[in-house]
N, CA, C and O atoms as a printed pandas DataFrame, in Angstrom:
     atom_number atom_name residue_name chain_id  residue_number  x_coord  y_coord  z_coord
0              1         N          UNK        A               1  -13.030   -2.716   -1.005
1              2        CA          UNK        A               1  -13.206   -1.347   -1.423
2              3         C          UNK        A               1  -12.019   -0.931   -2.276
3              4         O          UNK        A               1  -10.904   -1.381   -2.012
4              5         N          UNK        A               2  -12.288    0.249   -3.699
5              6        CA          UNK        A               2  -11.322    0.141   -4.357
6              7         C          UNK        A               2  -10.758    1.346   -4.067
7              8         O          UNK        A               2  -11.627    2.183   -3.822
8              9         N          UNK        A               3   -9.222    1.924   -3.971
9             10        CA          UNK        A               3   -8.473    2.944   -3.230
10            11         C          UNK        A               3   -7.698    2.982   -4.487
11            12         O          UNK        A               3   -7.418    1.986   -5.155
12            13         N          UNK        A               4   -7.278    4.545   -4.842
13            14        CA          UNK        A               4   -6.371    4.989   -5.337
14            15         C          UNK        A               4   -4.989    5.081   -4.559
15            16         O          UNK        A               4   -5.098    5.526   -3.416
16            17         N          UNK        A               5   -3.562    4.701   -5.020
17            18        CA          UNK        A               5   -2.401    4.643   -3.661
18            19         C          UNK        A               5   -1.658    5.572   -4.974
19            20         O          UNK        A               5   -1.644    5.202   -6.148
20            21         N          UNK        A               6   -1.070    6.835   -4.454
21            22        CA          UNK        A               6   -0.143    7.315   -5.662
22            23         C          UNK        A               6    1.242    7.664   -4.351
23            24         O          UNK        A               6    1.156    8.053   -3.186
24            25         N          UNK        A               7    1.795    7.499   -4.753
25            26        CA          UNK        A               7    3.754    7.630   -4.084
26            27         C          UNK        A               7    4.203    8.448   -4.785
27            28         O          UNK        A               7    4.458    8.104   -5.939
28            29         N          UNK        A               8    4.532   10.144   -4.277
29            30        CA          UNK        A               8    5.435   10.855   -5.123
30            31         C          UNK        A               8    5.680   11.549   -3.928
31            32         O          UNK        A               8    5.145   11.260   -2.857
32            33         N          UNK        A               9    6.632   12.630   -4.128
33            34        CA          UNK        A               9    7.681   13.125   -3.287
34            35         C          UNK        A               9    7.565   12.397   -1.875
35            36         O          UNK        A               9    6.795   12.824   -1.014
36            37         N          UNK        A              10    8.118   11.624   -1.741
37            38        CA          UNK        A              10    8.499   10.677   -0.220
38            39         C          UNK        A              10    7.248   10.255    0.501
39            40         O          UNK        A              10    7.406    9.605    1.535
40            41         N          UNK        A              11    5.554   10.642   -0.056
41            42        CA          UNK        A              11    4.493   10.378    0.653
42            43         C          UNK        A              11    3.419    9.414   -0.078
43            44         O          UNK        A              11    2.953    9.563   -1.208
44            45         N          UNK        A              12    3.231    8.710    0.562
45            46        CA          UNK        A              12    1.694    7.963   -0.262
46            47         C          UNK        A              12    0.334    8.362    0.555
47            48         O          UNK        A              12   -0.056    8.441    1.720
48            49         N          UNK        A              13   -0.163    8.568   -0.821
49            50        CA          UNK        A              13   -1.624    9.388   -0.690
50            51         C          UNK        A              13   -2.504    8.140   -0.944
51            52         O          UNK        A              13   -2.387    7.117   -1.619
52            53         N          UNK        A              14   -3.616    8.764    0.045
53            54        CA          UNK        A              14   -4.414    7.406   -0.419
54            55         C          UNK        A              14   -6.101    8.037   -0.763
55            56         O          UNK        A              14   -6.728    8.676    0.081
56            57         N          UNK        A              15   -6.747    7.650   -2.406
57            58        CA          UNK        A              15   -7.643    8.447   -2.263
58            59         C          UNK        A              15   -8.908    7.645   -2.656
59            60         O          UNK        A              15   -8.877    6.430   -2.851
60            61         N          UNK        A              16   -9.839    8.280   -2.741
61            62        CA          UNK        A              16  -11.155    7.491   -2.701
62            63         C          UNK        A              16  -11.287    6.838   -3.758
63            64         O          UNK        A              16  -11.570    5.649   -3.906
64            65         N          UNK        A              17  -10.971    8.045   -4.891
65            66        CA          UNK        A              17  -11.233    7.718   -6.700
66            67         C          UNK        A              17  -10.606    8.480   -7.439
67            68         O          UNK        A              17  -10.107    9.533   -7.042
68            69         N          UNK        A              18  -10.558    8.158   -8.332
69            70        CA          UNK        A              18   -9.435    8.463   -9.640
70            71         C          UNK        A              18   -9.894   10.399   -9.287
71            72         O          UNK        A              18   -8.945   11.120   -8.979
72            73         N          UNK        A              19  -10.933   10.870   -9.348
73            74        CA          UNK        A              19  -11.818   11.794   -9.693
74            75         C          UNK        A              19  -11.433   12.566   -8.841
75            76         O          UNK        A              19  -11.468   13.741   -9.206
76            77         N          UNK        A              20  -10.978   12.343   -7.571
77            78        CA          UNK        A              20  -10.695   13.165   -6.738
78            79         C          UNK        A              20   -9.036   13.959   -6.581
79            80         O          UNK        A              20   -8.663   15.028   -6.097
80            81         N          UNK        A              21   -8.297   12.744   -7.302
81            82        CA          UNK        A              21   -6.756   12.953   -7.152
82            83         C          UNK        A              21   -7.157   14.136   -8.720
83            84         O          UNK        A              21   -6.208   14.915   -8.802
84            85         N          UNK        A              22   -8.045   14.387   -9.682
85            86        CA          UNK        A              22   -7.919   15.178  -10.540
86            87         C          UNK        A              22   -8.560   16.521   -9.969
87            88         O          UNK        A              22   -8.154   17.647  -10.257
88            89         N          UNK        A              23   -9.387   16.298   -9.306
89            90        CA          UNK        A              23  -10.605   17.569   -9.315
90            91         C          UNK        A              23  -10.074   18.208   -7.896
91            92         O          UNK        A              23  -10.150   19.427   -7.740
92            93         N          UNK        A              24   -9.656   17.553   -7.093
93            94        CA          UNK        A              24   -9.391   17.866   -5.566
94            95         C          UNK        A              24   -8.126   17.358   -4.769
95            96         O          UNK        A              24   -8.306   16.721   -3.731
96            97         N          UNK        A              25   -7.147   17.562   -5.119
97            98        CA          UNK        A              25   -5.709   16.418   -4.862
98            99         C          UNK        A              25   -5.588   16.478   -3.088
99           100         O          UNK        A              25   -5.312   15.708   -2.168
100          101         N          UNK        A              26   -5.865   17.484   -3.225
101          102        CA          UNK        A              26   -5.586   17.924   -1.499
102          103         C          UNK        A              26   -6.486   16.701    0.024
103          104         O          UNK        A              26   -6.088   16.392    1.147
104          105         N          UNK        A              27   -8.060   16.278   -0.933
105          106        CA          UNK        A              27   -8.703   15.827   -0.153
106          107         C          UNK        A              27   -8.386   14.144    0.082
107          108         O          UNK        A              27   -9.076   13.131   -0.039
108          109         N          UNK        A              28   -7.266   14.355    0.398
109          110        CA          UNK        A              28   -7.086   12.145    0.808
110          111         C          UNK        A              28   -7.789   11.671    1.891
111          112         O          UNK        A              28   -8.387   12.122    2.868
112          113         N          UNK        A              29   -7.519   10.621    1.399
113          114        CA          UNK        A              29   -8.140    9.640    2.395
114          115         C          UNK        A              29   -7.008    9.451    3.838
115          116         O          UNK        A              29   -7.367    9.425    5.015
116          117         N          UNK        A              30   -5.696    9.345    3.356
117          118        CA          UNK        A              30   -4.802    8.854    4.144
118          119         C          UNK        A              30   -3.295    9.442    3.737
119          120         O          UNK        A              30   -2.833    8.820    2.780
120          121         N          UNK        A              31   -2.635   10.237    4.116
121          122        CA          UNK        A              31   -1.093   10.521    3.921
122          123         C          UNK        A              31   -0.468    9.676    4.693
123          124         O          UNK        A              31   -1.040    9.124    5.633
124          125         N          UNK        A              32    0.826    9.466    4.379
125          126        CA          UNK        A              32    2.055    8.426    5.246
126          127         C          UNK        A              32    3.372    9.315    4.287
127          128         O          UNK        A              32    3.853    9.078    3.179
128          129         N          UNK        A              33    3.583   10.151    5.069
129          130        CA          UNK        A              33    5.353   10.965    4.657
130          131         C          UNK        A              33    6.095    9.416    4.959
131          132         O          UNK        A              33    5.967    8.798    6.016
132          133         N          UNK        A              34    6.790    9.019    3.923
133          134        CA          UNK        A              34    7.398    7.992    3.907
134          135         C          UNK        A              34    9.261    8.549    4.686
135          136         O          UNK        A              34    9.843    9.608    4.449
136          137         N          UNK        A              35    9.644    7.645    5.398
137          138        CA          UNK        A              35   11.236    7.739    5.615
138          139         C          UNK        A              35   12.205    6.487    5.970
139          140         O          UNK        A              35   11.691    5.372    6.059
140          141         N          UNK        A              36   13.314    6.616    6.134
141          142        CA          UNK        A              36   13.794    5.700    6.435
142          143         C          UNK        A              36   13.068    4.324    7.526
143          144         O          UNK        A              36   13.358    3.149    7.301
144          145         N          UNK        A              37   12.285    4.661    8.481
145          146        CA          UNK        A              37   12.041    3.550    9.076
146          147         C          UNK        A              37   10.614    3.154    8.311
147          148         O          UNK        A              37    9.948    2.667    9.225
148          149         N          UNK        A              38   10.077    3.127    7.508
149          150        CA          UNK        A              38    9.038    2.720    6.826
150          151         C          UNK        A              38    9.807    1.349    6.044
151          152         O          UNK        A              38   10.943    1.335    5.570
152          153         N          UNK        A              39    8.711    0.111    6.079
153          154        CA          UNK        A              39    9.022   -1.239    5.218
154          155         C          UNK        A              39    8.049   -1.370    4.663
155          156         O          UNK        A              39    6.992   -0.785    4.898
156          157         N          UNK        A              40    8.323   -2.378    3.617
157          158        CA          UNK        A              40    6.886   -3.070    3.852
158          159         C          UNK        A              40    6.768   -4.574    4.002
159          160         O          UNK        A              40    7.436   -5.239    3.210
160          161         N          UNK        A              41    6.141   -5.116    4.753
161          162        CA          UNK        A              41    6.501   -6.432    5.478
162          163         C          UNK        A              41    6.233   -7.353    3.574
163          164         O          UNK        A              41    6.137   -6.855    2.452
164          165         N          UNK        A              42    6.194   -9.154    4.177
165          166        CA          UNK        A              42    6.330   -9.563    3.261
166          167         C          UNK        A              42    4.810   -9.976    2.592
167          168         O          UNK        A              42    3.724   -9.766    3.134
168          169         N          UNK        A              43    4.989  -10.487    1.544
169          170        CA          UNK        A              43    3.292  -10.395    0.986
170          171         C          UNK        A              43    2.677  -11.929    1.615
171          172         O          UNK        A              43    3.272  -12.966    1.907
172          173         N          UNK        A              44    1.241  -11.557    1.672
173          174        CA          UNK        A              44    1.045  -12.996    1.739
174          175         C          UNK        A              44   -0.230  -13.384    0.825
175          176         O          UNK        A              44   -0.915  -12.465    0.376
176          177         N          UNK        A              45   -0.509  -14.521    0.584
177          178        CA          UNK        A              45   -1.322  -14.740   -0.389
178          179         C          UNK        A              45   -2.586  -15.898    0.504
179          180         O          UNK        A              45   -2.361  -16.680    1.428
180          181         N          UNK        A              46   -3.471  -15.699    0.022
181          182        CA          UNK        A              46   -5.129  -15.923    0.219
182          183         C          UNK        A              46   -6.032  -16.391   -0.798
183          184         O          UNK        A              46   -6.345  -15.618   -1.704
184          185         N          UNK        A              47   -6.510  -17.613   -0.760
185          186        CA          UNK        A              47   -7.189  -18.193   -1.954
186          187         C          UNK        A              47   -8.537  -17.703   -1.067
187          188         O          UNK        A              47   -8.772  -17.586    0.136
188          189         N          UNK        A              48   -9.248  -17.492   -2.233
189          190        CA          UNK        A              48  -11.411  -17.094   -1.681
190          191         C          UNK        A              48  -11.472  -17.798   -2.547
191          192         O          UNK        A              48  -10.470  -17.995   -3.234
192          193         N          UNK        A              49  -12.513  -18.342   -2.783
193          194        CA          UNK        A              49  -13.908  -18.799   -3.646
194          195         C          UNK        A              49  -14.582  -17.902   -4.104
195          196         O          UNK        A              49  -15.499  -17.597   -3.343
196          197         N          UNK        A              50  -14.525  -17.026   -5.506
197          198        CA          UNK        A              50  -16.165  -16.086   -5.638
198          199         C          UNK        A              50  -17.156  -16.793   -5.805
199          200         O          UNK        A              50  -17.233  -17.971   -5.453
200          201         N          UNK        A              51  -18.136  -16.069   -6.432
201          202        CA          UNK        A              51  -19.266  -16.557   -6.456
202          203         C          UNK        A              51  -19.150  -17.638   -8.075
203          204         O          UNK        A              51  -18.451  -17.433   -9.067
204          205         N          UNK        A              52  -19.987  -18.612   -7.836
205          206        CA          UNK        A              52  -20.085  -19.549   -8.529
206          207         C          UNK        A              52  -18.644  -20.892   -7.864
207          208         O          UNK        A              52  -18.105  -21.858   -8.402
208          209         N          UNK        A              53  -18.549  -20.421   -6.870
209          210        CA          UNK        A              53  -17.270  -21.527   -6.629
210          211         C          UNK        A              53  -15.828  -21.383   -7.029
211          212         O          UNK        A              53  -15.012  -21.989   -6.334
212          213         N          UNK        A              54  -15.428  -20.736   -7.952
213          214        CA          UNK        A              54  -14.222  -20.025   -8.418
214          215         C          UNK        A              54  -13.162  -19.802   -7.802
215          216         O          UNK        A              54  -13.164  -18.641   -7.394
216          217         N          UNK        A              55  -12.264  -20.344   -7.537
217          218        CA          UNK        A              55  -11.363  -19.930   -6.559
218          219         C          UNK        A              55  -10.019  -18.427   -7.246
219          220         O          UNK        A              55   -9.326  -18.423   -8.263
220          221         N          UNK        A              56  -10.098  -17.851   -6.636
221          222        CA          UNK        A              56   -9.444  -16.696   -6.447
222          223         C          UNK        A              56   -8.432  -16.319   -5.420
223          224         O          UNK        A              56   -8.777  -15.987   -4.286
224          225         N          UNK        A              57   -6.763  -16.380   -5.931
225          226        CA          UNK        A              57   -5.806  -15.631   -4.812
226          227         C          UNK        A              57   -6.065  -13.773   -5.012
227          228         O          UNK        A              57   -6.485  -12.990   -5.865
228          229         N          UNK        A              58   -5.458  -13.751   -3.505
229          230        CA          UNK        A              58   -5.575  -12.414   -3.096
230          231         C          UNK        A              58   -4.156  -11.967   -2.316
231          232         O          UNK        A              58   -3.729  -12.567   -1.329
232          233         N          UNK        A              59   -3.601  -10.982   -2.839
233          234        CA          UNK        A              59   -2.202  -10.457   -2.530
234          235         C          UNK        A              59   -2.873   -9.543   -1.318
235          236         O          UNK        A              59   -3.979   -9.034   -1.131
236          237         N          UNK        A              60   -1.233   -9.624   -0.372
237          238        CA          UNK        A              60   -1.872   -8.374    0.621
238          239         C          UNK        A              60   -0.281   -7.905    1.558
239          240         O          UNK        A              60    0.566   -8.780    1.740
240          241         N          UNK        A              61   -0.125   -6.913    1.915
241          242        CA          UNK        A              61    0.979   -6.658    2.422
242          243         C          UNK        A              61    0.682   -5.600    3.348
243          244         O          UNK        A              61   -0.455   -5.130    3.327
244          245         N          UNK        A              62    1.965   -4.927    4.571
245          246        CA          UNK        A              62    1.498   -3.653    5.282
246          247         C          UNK        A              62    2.610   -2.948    5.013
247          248         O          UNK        A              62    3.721   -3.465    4.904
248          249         N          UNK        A              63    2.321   -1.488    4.869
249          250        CA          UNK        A              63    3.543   -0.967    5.242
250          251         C          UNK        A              63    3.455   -0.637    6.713
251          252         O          UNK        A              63    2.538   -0.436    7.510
252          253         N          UNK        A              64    5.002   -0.663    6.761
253          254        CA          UNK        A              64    4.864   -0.803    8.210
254          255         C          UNK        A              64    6.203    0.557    8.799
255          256         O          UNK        A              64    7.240    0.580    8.136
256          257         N          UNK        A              65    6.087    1.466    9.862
257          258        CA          UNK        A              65    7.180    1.884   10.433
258          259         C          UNK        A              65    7.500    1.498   11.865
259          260         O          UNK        A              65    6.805    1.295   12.860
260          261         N          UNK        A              66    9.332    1.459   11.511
261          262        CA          UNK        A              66    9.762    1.128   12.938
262          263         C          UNK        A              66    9.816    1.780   13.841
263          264         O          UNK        A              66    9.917    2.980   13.586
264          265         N          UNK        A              67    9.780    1.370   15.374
265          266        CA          UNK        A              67    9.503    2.546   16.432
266          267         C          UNK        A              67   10.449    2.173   17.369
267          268         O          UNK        A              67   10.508    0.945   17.422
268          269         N          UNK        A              68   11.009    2.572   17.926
269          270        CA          UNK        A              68   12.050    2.353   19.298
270          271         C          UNK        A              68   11.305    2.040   20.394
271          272         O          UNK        A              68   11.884    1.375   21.252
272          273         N          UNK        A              69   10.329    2.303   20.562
273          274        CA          UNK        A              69    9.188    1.637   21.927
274          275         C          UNK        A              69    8.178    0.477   20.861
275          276         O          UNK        A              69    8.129   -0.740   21.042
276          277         N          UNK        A              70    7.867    0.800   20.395
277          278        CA          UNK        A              70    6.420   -0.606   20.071
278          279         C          UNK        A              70    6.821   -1.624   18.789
279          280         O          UNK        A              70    6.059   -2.418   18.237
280          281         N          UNK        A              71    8.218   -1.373   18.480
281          282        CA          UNK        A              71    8.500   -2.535   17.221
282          283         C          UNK        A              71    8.476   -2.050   16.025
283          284         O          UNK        A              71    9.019   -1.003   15.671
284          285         N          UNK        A              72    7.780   -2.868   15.283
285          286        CA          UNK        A              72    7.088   -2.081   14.121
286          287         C          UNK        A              72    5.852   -2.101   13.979
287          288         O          UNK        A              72    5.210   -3.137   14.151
288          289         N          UNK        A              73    5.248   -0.843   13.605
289          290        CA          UNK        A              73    3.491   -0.239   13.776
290          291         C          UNK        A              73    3.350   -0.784   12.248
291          292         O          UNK        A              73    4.198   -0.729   11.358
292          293         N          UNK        A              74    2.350   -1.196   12.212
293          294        CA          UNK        A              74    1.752   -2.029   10.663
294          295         C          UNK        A              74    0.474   -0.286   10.869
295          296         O          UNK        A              74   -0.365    0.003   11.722
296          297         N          UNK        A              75    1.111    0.648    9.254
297          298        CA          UNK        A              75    0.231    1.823    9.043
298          299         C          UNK        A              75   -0.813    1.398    8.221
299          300         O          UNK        A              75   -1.936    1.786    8.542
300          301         N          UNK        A              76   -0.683    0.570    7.071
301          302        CA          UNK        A              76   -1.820    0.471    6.506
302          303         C          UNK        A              76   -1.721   -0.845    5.419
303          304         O          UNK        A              76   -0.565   -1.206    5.200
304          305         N          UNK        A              77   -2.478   -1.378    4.924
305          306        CA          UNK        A              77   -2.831   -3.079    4.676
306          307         C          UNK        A              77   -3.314   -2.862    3.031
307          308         O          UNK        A              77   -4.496   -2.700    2.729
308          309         N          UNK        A              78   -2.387   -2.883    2.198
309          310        CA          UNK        A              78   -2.265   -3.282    0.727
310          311         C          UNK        A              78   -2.958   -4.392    0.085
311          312         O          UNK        A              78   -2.604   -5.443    0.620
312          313         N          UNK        A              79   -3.872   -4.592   -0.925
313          314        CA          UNK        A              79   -4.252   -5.625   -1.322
314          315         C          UNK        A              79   -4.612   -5.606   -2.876
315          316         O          UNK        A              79   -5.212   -4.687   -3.434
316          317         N          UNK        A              80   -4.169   -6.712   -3.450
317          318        CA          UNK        A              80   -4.761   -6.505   -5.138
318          319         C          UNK        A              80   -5.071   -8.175   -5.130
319          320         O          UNK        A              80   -5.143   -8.886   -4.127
320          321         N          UNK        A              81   -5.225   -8.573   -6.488
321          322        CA          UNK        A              81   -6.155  -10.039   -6.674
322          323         C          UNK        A              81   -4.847  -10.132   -8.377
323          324         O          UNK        A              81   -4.614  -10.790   -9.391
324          325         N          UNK        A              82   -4.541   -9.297   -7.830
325          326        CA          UNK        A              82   -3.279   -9.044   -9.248
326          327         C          UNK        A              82   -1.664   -8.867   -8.714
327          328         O          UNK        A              82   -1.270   -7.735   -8.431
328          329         N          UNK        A              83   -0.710  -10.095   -8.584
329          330        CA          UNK        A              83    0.449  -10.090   -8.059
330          331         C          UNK        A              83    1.034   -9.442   -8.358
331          332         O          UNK        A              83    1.516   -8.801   -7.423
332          333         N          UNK        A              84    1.539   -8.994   -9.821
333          334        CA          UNK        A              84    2.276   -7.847  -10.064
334          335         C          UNK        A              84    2.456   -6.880   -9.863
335          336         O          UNK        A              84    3.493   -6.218   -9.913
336          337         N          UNK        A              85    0.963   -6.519   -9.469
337          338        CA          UNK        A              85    0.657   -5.090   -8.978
338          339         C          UNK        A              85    1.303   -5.024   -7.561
339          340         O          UNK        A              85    2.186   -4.222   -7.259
340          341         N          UNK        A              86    0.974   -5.595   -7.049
341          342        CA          UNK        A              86    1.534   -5.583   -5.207
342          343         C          UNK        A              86    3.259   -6.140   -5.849
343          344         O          UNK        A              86    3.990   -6.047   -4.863
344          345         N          UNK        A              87    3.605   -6.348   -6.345
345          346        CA          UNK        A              87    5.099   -6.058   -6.683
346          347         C          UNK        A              87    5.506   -4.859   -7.093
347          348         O          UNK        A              87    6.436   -4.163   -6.686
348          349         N          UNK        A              88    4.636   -4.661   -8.030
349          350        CA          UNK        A              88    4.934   -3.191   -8.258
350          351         C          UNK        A              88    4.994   -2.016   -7.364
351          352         O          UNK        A              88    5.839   -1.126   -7.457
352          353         N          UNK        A              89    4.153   -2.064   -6.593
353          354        CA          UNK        A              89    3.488   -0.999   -5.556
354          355         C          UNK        A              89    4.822   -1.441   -4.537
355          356         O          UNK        A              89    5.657   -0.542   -4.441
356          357         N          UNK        A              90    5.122   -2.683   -3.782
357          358        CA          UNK        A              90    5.651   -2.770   -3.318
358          359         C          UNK        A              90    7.716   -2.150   -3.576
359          360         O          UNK        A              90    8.625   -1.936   -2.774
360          361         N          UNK        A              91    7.639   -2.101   -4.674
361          362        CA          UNK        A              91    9.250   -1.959   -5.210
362          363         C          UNK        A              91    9.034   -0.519   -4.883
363          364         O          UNK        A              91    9.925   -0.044   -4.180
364          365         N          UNK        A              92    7.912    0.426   -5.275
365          366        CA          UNK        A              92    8.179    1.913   -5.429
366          367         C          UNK        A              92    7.720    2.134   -4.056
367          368         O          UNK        A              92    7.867    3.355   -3.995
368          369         N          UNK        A              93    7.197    1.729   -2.744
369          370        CA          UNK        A              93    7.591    2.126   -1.861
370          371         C          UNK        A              93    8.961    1.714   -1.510
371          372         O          UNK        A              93    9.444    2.573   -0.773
372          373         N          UNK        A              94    9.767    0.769   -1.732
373          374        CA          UNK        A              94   10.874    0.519   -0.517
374          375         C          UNK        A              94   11.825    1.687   -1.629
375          376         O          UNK        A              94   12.880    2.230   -1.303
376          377         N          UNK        A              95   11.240    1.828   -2.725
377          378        CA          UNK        A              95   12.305    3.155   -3.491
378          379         C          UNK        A              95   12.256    4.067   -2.930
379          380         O          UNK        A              95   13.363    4.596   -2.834
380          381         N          UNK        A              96   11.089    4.848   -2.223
381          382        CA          UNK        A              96   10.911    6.070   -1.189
382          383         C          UNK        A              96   11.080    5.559   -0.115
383          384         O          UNK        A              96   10.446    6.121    0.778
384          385         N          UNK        A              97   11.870    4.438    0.296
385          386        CA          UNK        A              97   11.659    4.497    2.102
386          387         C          UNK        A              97   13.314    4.303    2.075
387          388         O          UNK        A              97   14.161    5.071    1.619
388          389         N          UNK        A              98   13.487    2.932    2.758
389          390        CA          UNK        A              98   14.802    2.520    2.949
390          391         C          UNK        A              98   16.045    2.555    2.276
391          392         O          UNK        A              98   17.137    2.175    2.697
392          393         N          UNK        A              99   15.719    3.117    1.046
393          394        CA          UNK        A              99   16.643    3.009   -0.357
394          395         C          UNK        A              99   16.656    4.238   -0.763
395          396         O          UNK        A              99   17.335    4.469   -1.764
396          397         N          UNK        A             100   16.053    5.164   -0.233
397          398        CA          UNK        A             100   16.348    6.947   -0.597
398          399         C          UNK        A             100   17.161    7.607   -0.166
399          400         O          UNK        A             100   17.196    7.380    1.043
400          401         N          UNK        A             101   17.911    8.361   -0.447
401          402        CA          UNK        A             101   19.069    8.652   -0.574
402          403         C          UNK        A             101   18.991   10.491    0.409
403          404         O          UNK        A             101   20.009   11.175    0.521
């Protein structure tokens, strides 16, 4: 399923479709106020087969926050079929989490 993820003032929004972050910003799918104990673990990669036999990697990561009773809680599960992107995505959260000032 395809998700809009936008990161601005310390929170990532998570929304259905482009259409909604214009017409309706308020209605997300998912907020996460980002802070210091927020990570995001490390990526891992996944070969599929599409259709016709094709093999295809798949990026995927969590962000995750730390907790003083349960470890760290994995909040929500990142994925693109495009590495850069999950680099990308990944650099501008740890810019709002662990590295904000």
């Amino acid at each position: 399923t395809t998700r809009l993820i936008i990161v601005a003032d310390g929170t990532l929004k998570v929304y259905d479709h482009e259409d909604t972050v214009k017409f309706n910003p308020r209605n997300t799918i998912m907020e996460i106020p980002l802070d210091r104990q927020h990570r995001c673990s490390g990526w891992k990669r996944k070969n599929y087969k599409q259709k016709g036999g094709i093999p295809t990697d798949f990026f995927s990561f969590y962000v995750m926050k730390d907790s003083a009773i349960l470890g760290q809680i994995r909040e929500l599960k990142i994925g693109s079929h495009d590495l850069q992107t999950m680099e990308n995505i990944m650099r501008c959260l740890e810019a709002n989490t662990h590295n904000r000032t």
